[in-house]
Jmol script that loads the backbone (N, CA, C; Angstrom):
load data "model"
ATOM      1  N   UNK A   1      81.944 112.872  79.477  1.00  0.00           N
ATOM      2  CA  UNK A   1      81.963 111.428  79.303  1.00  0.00           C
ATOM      3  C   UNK A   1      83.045 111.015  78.326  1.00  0.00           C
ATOM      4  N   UNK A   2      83.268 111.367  77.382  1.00  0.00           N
ATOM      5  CA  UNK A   2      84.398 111.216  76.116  1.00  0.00           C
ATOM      6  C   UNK A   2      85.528 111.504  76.802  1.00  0.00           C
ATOM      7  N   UNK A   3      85.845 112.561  78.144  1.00  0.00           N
ATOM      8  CA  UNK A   3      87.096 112.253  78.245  1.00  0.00           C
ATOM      9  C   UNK A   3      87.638 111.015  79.081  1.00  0.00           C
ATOM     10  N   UNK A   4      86.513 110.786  79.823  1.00  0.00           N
ATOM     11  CA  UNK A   4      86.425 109.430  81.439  1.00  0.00           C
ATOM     12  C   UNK A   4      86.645 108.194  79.822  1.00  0.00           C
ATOM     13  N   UNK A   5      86.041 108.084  78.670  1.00  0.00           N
ATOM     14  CA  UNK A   5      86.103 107.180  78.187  1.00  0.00           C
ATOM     15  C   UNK A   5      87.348 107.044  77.522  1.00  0.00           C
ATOM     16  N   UNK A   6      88.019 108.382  76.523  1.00  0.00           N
ATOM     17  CA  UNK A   6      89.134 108.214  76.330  1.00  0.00           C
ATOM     18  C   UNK A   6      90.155 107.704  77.107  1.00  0.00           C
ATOM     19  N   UNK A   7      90.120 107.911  78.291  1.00  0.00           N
ATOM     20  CA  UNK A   7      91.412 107.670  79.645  1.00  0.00           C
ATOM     21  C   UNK A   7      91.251 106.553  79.676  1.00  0.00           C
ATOM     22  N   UNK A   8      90.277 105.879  80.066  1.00  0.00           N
ATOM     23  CA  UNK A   8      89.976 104.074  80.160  1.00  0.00           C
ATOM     24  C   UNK A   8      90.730 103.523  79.024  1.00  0.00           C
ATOM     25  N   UNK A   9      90.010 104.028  77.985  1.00  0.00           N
ATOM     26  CA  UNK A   9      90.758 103.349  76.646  1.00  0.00           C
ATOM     27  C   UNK A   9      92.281 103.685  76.121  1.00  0.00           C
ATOM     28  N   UNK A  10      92.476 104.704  76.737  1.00  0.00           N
ATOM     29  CA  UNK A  10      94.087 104.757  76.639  1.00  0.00           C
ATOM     30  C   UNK A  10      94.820 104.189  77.728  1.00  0.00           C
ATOM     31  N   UNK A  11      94.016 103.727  79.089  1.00  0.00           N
ATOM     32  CA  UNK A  11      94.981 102.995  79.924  1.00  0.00           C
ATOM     33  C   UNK A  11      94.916 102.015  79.449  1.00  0.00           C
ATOM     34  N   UNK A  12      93.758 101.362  78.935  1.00  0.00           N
ATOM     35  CA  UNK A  12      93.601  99.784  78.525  1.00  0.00           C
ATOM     36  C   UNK A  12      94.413  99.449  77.585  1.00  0.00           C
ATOM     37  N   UNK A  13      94.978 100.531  76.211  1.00  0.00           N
ATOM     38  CA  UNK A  13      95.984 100.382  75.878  1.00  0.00           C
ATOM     39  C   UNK A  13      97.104 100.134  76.045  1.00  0.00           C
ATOM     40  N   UNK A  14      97.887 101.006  76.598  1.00  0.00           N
ATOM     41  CA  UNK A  14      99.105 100.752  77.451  1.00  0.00           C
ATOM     42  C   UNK A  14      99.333  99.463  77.991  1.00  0.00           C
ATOM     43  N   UNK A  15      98.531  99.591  79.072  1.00  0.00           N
ATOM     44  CA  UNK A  15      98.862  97.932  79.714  1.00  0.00           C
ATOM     45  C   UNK A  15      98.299  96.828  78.664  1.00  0.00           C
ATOM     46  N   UNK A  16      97.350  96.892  77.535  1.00  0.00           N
ATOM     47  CA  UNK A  16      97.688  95.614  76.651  1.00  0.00           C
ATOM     48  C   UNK A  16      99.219  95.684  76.067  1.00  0.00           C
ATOM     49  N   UNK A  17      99.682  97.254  75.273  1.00  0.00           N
ATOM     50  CA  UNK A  17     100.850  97.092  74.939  1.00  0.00           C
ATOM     51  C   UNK A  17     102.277  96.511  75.793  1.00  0.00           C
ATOM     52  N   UNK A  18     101.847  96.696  77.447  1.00  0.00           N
ATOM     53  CA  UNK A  18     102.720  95.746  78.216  1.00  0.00           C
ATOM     54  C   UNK A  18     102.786  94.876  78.582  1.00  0.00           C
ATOM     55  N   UNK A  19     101.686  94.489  78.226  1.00  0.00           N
ATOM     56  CA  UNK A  19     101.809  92.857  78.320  1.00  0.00           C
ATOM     57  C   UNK A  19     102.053  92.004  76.901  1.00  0.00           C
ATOM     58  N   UNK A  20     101.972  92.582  75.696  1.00  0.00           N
ATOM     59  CA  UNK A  20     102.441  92.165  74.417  1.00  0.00           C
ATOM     60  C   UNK A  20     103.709  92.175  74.834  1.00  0.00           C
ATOM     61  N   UNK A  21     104.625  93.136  75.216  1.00  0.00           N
ATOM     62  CA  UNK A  21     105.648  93.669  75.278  1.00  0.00           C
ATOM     63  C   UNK A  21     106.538  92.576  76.490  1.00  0.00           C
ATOM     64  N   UNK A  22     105.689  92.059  77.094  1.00  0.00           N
ATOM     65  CA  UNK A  22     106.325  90.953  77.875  1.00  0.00           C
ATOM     66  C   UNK A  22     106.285  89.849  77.838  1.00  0.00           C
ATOM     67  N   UNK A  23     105.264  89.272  77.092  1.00  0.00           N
ATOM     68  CA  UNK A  23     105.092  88.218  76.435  1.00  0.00           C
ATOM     69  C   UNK A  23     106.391  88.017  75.174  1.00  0.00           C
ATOM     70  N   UNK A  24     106.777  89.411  74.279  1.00  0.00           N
ATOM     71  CA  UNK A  24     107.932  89.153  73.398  1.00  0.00           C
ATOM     72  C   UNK A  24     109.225  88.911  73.847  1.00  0.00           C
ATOM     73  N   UNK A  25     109.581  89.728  75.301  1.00  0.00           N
ATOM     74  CA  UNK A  25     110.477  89.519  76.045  1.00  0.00           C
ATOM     75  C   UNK A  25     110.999  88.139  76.432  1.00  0.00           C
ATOM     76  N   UNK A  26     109.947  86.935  76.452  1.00  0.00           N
ATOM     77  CA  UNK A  26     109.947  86.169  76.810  1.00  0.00           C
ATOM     78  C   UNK A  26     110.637  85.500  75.998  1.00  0.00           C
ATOM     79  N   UNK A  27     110.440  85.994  74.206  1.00  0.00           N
ATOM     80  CA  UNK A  27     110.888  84.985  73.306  1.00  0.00           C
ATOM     81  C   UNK A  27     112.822  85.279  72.834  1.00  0.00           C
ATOM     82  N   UNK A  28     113.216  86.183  74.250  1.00  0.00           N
ATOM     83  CA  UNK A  28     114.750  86.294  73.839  1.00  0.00           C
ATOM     84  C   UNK A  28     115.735  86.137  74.633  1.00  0.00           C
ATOM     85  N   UNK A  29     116.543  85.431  74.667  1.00  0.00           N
ATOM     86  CA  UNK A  29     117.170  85.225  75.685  1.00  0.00           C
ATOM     87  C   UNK A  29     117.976  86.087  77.036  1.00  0.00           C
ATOM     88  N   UNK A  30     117.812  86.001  78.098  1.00  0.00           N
ATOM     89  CA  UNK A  30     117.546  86.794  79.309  1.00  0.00           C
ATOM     90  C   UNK A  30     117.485  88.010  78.931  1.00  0.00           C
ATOM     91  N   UNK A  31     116.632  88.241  78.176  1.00  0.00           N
ATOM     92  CA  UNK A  31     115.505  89.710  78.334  1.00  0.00           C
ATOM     93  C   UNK A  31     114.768  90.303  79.363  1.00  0.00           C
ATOM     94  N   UNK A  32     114.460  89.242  80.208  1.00  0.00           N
ATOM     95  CA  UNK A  32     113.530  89.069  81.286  1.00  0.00           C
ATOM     96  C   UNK A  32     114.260  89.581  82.344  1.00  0.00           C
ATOM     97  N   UNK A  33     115.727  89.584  82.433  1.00  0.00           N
ATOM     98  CA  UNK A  33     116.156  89.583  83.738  1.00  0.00           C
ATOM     99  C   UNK A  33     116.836  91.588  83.711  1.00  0.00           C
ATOM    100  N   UNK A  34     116.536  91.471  82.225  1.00  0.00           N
ATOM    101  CA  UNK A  34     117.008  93.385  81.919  1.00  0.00           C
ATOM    102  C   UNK A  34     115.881  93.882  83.099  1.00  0.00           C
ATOM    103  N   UNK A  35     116.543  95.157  83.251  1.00  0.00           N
ATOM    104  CA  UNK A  35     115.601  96.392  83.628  1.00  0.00           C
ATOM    105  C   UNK A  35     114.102  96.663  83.102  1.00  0.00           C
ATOM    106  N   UNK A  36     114.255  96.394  81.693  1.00  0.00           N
ATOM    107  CA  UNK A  36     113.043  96.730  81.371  1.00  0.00           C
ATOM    108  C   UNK A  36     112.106  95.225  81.440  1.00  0.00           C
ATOM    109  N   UNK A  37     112.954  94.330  81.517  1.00  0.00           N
ATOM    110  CA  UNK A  37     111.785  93.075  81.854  1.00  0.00           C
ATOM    111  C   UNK A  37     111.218  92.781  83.465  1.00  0.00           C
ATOM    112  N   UNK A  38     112.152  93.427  84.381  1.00  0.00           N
ATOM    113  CA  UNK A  38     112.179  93.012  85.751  1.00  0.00           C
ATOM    114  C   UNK A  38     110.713  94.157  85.575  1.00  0.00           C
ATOM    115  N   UNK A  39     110.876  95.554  85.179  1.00  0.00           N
ATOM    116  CA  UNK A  39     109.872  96.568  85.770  1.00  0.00           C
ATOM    117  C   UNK A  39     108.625  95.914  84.810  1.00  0.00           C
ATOM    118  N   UNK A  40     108.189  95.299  83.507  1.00  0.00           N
ATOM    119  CA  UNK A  40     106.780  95.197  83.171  1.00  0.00           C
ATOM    120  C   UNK A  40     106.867  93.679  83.672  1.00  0.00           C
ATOM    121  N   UNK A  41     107.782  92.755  84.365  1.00  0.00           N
ATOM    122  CA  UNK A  41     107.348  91.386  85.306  1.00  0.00           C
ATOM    123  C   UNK A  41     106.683  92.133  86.714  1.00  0.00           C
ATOM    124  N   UNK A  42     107.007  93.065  87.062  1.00  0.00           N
ATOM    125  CA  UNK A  42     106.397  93.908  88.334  1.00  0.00           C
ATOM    126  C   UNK A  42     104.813  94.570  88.383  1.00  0.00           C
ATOM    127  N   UNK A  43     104.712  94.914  86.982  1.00  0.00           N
ATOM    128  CA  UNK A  43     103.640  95.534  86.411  1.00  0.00           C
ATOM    129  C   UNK A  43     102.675  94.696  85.859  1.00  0.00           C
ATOM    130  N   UNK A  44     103.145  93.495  85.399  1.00  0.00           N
ATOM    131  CA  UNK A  44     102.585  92.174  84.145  1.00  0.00           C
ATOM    132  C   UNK A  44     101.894  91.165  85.208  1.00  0.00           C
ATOM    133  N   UNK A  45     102.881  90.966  85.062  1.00  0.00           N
ATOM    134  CA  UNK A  45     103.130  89.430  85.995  1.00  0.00           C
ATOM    135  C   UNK A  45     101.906  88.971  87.121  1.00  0.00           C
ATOM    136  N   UNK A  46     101.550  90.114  88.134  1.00  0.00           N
ATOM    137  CA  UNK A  46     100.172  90.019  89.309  1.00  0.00           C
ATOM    138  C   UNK A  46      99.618  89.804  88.263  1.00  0.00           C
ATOM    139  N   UNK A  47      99.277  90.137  87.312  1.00  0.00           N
ATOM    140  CA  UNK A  47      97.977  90.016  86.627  1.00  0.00           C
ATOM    141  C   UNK A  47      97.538  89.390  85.468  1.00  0.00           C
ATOM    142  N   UNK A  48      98.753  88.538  84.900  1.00  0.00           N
ATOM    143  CA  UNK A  48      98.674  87.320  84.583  1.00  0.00           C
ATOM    144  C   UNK A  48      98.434  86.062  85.212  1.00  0.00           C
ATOM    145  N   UNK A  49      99.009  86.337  86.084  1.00  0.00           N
ATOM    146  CA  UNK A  49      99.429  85.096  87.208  1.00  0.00           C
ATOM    147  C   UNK A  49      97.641  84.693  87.371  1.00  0.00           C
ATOM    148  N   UNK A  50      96.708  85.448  87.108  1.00  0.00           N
ATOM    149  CA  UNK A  50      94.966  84.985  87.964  1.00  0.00           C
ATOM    150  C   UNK A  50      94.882  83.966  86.915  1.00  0.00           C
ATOM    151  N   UNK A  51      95.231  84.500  85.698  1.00  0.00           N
ATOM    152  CA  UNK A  51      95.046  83.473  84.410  1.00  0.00           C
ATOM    153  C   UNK A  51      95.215  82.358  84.560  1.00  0.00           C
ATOM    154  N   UNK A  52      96.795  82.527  84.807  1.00  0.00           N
ATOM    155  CA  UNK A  52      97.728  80.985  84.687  1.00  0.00           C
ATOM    156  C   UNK A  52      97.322  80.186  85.661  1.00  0.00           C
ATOM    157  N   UNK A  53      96.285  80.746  87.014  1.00  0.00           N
ATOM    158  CA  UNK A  53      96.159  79.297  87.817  1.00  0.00           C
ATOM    159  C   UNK A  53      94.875  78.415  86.988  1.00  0.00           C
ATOM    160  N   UNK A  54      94.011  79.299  85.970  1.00  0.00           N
ATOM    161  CA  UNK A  54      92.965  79.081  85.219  1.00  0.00           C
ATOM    162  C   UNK A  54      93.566  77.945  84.161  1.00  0.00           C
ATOM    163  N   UNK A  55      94.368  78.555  83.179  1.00  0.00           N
ATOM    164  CA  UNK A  55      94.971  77.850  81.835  1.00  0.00           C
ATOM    165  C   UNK A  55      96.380  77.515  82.049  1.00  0.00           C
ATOM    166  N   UNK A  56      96.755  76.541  82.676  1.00  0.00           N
ATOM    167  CA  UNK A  56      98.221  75.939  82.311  1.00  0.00           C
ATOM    168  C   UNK A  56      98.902  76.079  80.692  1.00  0.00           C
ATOM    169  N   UNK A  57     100.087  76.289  80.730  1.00  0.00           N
ATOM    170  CA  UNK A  57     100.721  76.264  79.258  1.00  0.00           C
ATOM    171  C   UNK A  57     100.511  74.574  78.848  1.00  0.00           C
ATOM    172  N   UNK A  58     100.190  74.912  77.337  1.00  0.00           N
ATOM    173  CA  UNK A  58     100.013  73.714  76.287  1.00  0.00           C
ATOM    174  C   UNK A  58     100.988  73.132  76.345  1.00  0.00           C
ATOM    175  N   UNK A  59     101.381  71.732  76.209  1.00  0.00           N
ATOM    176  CA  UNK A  59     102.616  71.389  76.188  1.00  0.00           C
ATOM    177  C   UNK A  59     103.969  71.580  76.733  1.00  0.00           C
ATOM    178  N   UNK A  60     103.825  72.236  77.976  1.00  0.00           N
ATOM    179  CA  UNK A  60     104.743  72.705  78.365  1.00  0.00           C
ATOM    180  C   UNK A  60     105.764  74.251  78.341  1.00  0.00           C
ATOM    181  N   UNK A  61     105.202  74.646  76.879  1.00  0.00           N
ATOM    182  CA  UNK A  61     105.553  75.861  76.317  1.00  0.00           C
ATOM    183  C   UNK A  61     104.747  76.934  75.733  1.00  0.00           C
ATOM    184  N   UNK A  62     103.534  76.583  75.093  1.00  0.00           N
ATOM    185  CA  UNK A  62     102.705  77.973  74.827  1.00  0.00           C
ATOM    186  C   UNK A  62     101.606  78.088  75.689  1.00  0.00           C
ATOM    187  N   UNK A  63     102.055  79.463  75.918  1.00  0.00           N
ATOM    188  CA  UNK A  63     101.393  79.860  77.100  1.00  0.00           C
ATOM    189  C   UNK A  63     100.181  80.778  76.460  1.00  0.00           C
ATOM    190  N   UNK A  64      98.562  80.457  76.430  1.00  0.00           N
ATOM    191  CA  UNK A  64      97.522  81.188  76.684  1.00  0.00           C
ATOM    192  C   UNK A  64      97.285  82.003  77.128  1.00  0.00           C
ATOM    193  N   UNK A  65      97.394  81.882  78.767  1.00  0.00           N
ATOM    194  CA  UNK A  65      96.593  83.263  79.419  1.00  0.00           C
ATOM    195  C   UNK A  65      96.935  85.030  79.186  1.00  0.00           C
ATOM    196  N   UNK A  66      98.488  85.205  78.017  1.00  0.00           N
ATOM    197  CA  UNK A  66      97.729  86.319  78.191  1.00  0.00           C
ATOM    198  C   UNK A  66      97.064  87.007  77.076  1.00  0.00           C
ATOM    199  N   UNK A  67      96.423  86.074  75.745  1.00  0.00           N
ATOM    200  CA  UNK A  67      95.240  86.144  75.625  1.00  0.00           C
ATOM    201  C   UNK A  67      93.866  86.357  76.031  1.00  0.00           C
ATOM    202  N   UNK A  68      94.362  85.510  77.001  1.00  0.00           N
ATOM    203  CA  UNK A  68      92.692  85.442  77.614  1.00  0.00           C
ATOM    204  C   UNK A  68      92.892  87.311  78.744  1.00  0.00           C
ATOM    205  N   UNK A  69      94.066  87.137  79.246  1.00  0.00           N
ATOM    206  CA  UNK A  69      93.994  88.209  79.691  1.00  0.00           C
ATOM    207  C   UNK A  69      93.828  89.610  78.937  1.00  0.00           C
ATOM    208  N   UNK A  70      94.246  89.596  77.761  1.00  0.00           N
ATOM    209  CA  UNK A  70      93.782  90.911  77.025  1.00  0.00           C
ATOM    210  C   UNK A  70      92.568  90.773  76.688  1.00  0.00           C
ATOM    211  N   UNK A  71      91.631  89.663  76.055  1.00  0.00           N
ATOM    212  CA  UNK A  71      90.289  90.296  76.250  1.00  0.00           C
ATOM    213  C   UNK A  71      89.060  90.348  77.702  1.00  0.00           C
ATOM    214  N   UNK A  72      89.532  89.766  78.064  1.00  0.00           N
ATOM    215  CA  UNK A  72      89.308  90.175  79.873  1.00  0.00           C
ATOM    216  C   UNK A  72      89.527  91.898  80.508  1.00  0.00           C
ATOM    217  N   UNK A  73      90.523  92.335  79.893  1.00  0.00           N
ATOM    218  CA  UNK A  73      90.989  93.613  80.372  1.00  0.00           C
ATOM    219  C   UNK A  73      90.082  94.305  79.139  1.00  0.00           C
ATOM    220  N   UNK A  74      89.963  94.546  78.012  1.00  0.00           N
ATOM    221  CA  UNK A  74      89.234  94.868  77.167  1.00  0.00           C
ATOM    222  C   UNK A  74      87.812  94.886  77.489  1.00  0.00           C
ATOM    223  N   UNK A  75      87.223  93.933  77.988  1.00  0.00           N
ATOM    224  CA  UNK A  75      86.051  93.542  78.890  1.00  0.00           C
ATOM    225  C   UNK A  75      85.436  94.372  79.554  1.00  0.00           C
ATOM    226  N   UNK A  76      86.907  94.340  80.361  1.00  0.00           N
ATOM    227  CA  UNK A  76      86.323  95.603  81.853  1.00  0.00           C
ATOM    228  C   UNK A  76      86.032  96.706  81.317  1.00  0.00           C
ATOM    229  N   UNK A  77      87.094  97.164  80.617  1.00  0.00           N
ATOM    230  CA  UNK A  77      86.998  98.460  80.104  1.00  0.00           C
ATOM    231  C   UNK A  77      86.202  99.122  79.317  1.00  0.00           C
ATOM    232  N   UNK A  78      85.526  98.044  78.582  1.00  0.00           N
ATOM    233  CA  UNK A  78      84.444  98.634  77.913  1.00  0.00           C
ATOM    234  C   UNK A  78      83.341  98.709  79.186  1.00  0.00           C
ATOM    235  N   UNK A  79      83.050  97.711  80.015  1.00  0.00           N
ATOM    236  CA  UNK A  79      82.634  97.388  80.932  1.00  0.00           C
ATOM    237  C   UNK A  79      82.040  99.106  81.907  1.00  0.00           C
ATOM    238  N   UNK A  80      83.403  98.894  81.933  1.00  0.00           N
ATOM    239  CA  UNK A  80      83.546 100.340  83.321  1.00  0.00           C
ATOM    240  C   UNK A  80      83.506 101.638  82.196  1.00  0.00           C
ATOM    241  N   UNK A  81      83.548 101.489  81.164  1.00  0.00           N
ATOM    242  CA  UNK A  81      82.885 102.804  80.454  1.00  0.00           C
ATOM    243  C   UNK A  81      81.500 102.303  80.519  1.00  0.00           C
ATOM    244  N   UNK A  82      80.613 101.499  80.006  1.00  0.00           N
ATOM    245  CA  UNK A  82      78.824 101.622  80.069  1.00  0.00           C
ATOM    246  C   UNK A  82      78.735 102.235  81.866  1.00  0.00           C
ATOM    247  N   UNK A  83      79.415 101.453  82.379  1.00  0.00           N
ATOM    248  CA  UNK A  83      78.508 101.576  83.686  1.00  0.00           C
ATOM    249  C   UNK A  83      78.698 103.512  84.663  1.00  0.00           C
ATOM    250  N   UNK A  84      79.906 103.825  83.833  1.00  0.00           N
ATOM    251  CA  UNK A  84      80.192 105.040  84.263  1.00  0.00           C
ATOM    252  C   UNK A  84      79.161 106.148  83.278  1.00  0.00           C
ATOM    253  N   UNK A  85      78.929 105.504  82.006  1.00  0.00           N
ATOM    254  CA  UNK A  85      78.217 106.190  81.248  1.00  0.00           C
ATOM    255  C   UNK A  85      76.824 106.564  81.692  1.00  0.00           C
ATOM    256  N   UNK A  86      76.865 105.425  82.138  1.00  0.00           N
ATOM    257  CA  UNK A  86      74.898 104.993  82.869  1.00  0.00           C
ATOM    258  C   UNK A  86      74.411 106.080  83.989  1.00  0.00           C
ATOM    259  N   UNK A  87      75.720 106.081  85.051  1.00  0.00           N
ATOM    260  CA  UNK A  87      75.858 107.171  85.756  1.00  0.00           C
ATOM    261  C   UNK A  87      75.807 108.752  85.919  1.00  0.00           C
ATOM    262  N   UNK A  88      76.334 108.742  85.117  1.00  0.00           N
ATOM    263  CA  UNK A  88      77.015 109.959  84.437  1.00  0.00           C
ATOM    264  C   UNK A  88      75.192 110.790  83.553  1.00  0.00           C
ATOM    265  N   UNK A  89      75.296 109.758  82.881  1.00  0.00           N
ATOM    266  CA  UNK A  89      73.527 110.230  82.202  1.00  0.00           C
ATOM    267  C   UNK A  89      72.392 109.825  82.524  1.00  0.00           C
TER     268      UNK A  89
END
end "model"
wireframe off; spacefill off
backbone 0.3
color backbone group
């Protein structure tokens, strides 16, 4: 069980760190259109996008959802560790 839980929690890592990581991208000018912004907009992006039809940006410019999306993904993951745990024992 500790290792099914470690893996969850180290993927859940990662992809929060890529989506921090694209969210900062955002704050520099055409960062986004580099290599490394096109591949975590490929990776990011589907899965922000459920958010953004939820929370429109404030004012035009700060954008929420991917807040809401990191504790959502945090969610699951604790989520899909109980329920694998439950299983499992």
């Amino acid at each position: 069980m500790d290792i099914v839980a470690s893996t969850v929690m180290n993927v859940q890592r990662i992809y929060t760190f890529m989506i921090i990581g694209y969210v900062l991208l955002s704050w520099l000018p055409n960062a986004r259109e580099s290599f490394i912004g096109v591949f975590l907009g490929k990776l990011v992006e589907p899965y922000l996008g459920i958010f953004r039809k939820f929370i429109p940006p404030i004012g035009g410019m700060l954008d929420l959802s991917p807040i809401l999306a990191v504790f959502a993904l945090q969610f699951v993951a604790y989520g899909l560790i109980a329920v694998i745990g439950f299983f499992i024992n």
